[in-house]
SEBA-451978 format. One record per residue (C-alpha): y, z, x; residue number from 1; residue in three letters. Coordinates in steps of 0.05 Angstrom, whole numbers, plus 5000, padded with zeros to 4 digits. Each point is the difference from the previous one (the first is absolute). Last residue first. Layout:
// residues N
{{Y; Z; X}; NUM; Ala};
...
This chain:
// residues 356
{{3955; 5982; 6792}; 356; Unk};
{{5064; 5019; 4982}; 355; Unk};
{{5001; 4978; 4926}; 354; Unk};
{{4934; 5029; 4987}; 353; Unk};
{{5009; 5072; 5035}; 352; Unk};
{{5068; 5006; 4950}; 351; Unk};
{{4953; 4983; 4946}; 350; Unk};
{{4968; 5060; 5011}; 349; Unk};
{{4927; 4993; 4970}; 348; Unk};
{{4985; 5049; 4958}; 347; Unk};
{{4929; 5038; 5006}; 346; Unk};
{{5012; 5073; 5013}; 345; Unk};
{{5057; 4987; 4940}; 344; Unk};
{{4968; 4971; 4955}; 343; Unk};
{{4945; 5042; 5015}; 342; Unk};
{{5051; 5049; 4976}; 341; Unk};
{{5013; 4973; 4939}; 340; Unk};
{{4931; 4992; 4984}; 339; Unk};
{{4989; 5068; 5001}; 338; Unk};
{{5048; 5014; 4946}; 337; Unk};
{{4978; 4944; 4965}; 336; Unk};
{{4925; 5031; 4995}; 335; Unk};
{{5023; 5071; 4974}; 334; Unk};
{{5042; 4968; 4942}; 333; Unk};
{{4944; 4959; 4974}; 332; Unk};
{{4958; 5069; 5012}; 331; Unk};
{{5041; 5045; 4963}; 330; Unk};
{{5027; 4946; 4940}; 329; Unk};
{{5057; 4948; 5006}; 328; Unk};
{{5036; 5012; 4935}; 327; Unk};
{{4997; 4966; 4926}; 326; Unk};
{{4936; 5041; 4975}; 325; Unk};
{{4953; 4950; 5000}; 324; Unk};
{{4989; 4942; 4933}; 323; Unk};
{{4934; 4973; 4989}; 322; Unk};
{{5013; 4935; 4961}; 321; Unk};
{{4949; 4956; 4954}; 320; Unk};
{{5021; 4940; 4985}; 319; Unk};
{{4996; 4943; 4947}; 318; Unk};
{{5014; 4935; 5021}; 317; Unk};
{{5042; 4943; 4963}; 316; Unk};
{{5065; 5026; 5029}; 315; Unk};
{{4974; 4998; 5071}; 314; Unk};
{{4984; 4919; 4993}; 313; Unk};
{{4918; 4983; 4988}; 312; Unk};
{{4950; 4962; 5039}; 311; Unk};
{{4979; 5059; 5045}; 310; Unk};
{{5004; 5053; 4948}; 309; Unk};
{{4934; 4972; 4965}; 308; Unk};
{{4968; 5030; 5066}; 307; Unk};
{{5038; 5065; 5003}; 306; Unk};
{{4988; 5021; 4928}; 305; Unk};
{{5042; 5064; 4992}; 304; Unk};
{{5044; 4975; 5050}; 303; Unk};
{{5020; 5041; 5056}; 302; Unk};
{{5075; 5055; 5009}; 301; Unk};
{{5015; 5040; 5061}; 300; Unk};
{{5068; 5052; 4996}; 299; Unk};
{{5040; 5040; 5036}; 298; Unk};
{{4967; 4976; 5077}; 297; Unk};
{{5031; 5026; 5058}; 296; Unk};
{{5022; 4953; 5058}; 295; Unk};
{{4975; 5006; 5066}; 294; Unk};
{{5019; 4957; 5061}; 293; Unk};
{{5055; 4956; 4958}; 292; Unk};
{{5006; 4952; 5048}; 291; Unk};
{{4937; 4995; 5038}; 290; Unk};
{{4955; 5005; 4938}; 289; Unk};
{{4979; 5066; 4965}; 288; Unk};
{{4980; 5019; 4925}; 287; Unk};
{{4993; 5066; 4964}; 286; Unk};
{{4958; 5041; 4956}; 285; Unk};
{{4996; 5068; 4972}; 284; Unk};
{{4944; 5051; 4961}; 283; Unk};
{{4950; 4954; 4983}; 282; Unk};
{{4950; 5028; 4963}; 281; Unk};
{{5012; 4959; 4935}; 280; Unk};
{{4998; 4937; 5045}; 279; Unk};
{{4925; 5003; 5002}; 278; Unk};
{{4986; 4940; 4956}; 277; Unk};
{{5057; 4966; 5047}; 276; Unk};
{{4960; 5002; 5059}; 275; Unk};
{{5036; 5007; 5063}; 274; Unk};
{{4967; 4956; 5054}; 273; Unk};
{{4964; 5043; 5056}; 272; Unk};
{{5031; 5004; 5072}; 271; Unk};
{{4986; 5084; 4993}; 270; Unk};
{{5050; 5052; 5025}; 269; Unk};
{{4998; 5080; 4991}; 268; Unk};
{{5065; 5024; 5043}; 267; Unk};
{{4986; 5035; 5061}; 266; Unk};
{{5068; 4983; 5023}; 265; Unk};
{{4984; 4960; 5057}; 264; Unk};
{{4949; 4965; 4956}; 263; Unk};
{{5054; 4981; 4946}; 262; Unk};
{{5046; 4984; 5049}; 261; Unk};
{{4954; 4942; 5033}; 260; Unk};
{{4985; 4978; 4930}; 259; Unk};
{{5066; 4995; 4973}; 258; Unk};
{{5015; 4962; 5066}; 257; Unk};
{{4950; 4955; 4989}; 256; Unk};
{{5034; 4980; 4935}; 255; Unk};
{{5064; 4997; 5032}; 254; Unk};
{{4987; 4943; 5045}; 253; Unk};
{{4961; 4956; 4937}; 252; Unk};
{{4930; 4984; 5007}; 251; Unk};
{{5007; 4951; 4942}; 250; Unk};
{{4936; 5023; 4944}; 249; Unk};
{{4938; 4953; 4993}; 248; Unk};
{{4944; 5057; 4981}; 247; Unk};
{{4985; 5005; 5078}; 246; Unk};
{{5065; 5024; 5010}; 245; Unk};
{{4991; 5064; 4964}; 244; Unk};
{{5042; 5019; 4941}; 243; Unk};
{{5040; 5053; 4996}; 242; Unk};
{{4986; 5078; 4987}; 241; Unk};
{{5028; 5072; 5011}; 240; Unk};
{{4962; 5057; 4998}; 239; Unk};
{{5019; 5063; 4962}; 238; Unk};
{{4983; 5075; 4987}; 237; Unk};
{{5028; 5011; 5079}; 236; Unk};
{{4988; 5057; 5045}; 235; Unk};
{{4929; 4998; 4966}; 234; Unk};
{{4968; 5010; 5069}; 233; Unk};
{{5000; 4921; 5015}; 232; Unk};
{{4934; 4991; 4996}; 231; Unk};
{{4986; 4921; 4994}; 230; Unk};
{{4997; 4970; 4930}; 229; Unk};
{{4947; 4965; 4972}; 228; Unk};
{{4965; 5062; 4960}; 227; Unk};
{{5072; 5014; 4970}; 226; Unk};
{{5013; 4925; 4979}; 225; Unk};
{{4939; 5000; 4957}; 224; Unk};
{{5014; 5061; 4971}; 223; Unk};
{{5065; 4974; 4978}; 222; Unk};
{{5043; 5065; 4969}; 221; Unk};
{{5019; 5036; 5066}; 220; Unk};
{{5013; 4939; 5044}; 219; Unk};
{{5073; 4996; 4958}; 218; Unk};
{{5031; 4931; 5020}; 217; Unk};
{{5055; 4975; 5041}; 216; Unk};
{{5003; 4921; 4985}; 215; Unk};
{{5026; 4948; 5052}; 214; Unk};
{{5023; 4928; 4998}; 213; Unk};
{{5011; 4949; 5061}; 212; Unk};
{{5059; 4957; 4988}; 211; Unk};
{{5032; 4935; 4989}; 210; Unk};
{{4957; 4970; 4940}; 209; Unk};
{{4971; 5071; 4990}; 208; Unk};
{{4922; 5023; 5021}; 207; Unk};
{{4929; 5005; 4979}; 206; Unk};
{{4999; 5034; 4930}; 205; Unk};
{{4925; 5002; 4984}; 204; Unk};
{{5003; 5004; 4926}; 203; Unk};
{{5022; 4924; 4977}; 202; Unk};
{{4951; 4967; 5044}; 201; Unk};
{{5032; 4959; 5051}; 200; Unk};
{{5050; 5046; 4999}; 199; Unk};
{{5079; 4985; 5024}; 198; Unk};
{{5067; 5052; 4978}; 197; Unk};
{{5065; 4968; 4987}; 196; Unk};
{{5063; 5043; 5031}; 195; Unk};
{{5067; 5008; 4961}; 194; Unk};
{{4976; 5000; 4929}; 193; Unk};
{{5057; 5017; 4943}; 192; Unk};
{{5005; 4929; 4982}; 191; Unk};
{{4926; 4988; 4993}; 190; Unk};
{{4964; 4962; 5056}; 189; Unk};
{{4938; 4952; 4964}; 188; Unk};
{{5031; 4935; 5010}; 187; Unk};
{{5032; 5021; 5065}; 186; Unk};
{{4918; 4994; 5026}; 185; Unk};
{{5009; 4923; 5014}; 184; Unk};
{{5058; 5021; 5054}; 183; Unk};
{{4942; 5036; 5043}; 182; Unk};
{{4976; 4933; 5027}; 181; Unk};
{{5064; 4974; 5021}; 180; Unk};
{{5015; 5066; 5039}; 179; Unk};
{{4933; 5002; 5023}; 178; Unk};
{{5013; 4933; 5036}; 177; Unk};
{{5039; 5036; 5051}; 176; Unk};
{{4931; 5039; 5038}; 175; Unk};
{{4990; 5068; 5014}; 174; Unk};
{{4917; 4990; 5021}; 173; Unk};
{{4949; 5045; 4976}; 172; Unk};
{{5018; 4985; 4940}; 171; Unk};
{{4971; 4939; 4988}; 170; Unk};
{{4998; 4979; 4935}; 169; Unk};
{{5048; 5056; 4958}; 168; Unk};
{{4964; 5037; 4955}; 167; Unk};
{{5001; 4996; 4924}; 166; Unk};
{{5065; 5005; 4951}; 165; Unk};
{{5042; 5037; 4964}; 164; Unk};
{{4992; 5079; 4993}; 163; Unk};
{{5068; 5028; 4987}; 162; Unk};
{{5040; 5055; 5054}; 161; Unk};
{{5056; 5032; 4987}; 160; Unk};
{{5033; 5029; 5065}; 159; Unk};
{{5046; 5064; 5000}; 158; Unk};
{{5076; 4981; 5026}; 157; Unk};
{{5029; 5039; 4937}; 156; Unk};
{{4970; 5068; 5030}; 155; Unk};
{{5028; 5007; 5062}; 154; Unk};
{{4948; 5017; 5046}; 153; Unk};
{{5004; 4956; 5053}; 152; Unk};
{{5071; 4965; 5011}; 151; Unk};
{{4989; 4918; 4986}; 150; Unk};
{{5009; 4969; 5063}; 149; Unk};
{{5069; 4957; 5015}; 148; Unk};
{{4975; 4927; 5025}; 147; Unk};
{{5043; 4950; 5040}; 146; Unk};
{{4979; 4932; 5007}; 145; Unk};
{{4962; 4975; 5057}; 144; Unk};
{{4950; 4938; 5008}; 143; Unk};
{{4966; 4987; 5058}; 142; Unk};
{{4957; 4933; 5018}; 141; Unk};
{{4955; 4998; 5054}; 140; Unk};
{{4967; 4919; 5009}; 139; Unk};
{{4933; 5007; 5042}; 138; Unk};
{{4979; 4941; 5032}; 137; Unk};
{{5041; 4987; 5070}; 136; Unk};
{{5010; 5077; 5004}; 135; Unk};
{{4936; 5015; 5004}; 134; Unk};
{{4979; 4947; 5050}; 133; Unk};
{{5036; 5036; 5060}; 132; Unk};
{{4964; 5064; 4970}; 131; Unk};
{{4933; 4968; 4997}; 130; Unk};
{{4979; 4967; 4948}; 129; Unk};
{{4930; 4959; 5028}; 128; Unk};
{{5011; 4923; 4981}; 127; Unk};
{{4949; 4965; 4960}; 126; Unk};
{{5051; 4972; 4953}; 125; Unk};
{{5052; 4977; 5055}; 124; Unk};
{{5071; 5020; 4990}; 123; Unk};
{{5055; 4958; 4987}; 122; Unk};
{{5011; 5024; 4926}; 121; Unk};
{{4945; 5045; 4987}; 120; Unk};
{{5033; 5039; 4952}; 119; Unk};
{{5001; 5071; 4975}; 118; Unk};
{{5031; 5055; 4962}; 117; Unk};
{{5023; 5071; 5004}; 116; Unk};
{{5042; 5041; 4952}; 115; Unk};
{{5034; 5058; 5019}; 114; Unk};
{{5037; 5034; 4944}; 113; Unk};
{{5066; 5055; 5017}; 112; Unk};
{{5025; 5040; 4945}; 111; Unk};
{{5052; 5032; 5032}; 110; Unk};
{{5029; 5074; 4995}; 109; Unk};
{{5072; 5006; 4970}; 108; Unk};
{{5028; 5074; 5006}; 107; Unk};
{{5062; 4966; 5037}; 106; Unk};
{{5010; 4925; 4980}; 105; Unk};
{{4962; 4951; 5044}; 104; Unk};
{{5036; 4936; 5020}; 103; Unk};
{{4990; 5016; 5070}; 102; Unk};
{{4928; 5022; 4996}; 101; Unk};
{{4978; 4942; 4979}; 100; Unk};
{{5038; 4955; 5048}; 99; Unk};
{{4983; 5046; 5067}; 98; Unk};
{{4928; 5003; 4967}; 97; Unk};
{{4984; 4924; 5002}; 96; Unk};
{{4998; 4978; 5079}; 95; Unk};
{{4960; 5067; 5017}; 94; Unk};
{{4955; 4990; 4935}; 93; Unk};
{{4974; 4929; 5023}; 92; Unk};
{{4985; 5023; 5069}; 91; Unk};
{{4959; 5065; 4963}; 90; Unk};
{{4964; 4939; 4958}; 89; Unk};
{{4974; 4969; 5066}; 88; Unk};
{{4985; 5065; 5037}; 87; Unk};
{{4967; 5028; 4943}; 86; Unk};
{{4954; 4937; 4995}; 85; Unk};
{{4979; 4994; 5065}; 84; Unk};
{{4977; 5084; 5001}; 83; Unk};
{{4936; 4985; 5024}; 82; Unk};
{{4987; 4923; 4990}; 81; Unk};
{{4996; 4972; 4922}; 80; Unk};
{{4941; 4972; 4979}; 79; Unk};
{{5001; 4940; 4958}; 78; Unk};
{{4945; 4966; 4977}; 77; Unk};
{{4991; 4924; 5011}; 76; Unk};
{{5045; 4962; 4975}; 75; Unk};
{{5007; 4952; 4938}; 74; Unk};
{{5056; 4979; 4978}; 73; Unk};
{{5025; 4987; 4928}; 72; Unk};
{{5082; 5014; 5005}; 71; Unk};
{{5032; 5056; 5007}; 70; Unk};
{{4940; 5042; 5025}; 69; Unk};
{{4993; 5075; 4972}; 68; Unk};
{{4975; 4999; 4933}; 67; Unk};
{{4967; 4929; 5012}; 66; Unk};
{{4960; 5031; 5055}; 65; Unk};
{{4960; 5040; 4937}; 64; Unk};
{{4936; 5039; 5044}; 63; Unk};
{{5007; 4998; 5072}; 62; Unk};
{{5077; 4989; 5017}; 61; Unk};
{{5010; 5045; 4931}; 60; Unk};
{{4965; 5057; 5036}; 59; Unk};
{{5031; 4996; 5068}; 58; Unk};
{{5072; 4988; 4978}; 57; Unk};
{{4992; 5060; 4955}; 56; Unk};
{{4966; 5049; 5055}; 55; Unk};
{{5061; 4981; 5042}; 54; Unk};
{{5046; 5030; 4938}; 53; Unk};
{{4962; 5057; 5001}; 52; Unk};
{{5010; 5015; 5061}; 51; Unk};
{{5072; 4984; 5006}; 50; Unk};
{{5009; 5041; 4940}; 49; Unk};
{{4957; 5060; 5034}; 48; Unk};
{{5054; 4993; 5059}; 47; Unk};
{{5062; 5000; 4958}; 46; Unk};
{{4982; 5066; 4966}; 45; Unk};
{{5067; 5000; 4976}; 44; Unk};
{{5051; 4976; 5038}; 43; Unk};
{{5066; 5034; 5032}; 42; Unk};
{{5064; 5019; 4997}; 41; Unk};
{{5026; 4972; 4932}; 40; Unk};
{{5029; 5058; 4965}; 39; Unk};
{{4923; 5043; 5012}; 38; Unk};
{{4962; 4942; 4990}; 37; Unk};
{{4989; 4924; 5002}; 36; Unk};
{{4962; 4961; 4959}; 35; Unk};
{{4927; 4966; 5004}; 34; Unk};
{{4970; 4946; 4960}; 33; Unk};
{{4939; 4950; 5030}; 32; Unk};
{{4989; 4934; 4994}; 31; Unk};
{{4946; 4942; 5006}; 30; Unk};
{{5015; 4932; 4993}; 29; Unk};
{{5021; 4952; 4949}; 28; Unk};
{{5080; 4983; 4982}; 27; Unk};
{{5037; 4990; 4932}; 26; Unk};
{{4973; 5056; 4956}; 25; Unk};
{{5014; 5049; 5062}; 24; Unk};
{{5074; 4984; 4995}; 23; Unk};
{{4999; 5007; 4930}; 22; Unk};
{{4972; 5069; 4995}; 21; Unk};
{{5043; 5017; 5059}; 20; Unk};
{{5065; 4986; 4966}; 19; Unk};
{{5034; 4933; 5021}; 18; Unk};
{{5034; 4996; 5068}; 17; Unk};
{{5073; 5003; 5007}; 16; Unk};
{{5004; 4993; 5071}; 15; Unk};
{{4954; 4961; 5008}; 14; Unk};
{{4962; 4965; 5065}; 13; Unk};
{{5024; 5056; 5048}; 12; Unk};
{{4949; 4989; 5070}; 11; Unk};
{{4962; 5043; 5025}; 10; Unk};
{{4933; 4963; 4992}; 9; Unk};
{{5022; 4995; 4924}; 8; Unk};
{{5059; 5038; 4972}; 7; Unk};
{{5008; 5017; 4933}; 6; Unk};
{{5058; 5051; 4976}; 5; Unk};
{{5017; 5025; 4928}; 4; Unk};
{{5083; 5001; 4986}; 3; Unk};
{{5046; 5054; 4992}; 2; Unk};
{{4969; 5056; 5035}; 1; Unk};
């Protein structure tokens, strides 16, 4: 695709939009990420997104309104109806898909970002948002470009991960501001890095700017871990683990899927931050986010002395690396097998979209 699309309420408003790191910069609201799969036929996990995405609007409405109004008003929570706000951003989708998917080159997918704001422009403050209402204050903005995903398993497109900063405020809520936020933390990204970790502690590894993050560990040599773990009959000598929620982690789409396939699988799972003073037992690791779903990790590197690291550059930090072996391992590779195919259980046809 030549150019990046945005379109708001339907409607094309660029045609050569500016990347989606910019674009976000310039306009509040809440926002999810999705892309297309299998040469562009359908969406991925487009339900959960909307979902999620709802969950958003709720969350800021209540707790930061300036994140999601344009301009400072105040309204009273909002509460989307049943299914109101899949219907209004699946309108919006119908009028912008033909264009996308025209200018799409073959093997392309598309990176497509939904980002939802509001105004009360010509609406009462105390008014109930009802579905004729919803469309009078929320703003849906789209923005396309095409995306080619990195092929799993090869071993140059590995992620290196570096320790940078602390927790984002909050995350239970995908929100654009975060990309402002985050930008303070490129102080501390060295060349190599492609993903910057977050801790508010300097151990307890809590997530990635744009993704969830995962260690596989042995069971067999923490004692502490074996006496908390479930029996799973030994099938596996591993259990994977992420951070839980409740530590201040995004609930990101494909980090509940991880979960889900990692208990259909009988796969040891815990929602317990990583600890970096156990990494020595950590056999793989890998990160997920809607584009990349999961992404090996080569290589993770953390300051020596995280809170003096704060104030400093990357070049005037000393690290301490723990490289892998340079290849998706057993269980990273198990896990994106299966997510592949709830990809596919759970696409969304876009062909369904356009004719409904």
């Amino acid at each position: 695709m030549g150019s990046r699309f945005v379109f708001t309420n339907g409607h094309t408003l660029q045609l050569d939009a500016p990347p989606i790191k910019h674009f976000l910069q310039a306009n509040p609201g809440a926002y999810t990420t999705s892309r297309t799969h299998n040469n562009a036929s359908c969406l991925l996990f487009w339900e959960r997104h909307i979902k999620r995405l709802s969950h958003s609007i709720h969350i800021l409405s209540i707790l930061a309104p300036r994140l999601l109004f344009k301009t400072n008003q105040y309204h009273s929570p909002i509460v989307l109806p049943s299914n109101a706000l899949q219907l209004l951003i699946n309108d919006s989708m119908r009028k912008v898909l033909p264009t996308a998917l025209k200018e799409r080159s073959d093997g392309e997918e598309l990176a497509i970002t939904t980002l939802v704001n509001a105004s009360l422009d010509g609406v009462n403050a105390c008014q109930d948002v009802d579905e004729e209402s919803l469309s009078q204050i929320l703003d849906v903005h789209v923005h396309i470009e095409s995306y080619v995903p990195l092929a799993f398993g090869t071993p140059p497109n590995g992620a290196h991960l570096a320790l940078a900063g602390y927790g984002r405020p909050l995350p239970t809520a995908k929100y654009s501001d975060w990309v402002r936020i985050r930008k303070t933390l490129e102080k501390l990204r060295p060349p190599s890095v492609t993903e910057l970790l977050l801790s508010n502690d300097g151990d307890q590894i809590l997530e990635g700017c744009v993704t969830n993050f995962f260690v596989v560990c042995r069971k067999d040599l923490d004692s502490d871990v074996g006496k908390a773990l479930p029996d799973y009959g030994n099938e596996y000598p591993f259990e994977v683990r992420t951070a839980p929620i409740s530590d201040g982690v995004l609930p990101g789409i494909i980090r509940q899927v991880v979960i889900e396939v990692c208990r259909s699988e009988g796969i040891p799972c815990r929602e317990i931050a990583p600890s970096w003073s156990e990494h020595e037992i950590w056999e793989e690791a890998f990160i997920t986010s809607s584009l990349r779903l999961v992404q090996h990790v080569d290589s993770i590197q953390v300051p020596t002395e995280w809170q003096s690291a704060l104030s400093k550059t990357w070049k005037d930090i000393s690290w301490t690396k723990k490289q892998f072996q340079g290849v998706p391992g057993m269980i990273t590779t198990l896990i994106q097998e299966k997510i592949l195919e709830k990809a596919i259980l759970e696409g969304y046809p876009i062909s369904d979209m356009r004719a409904s």
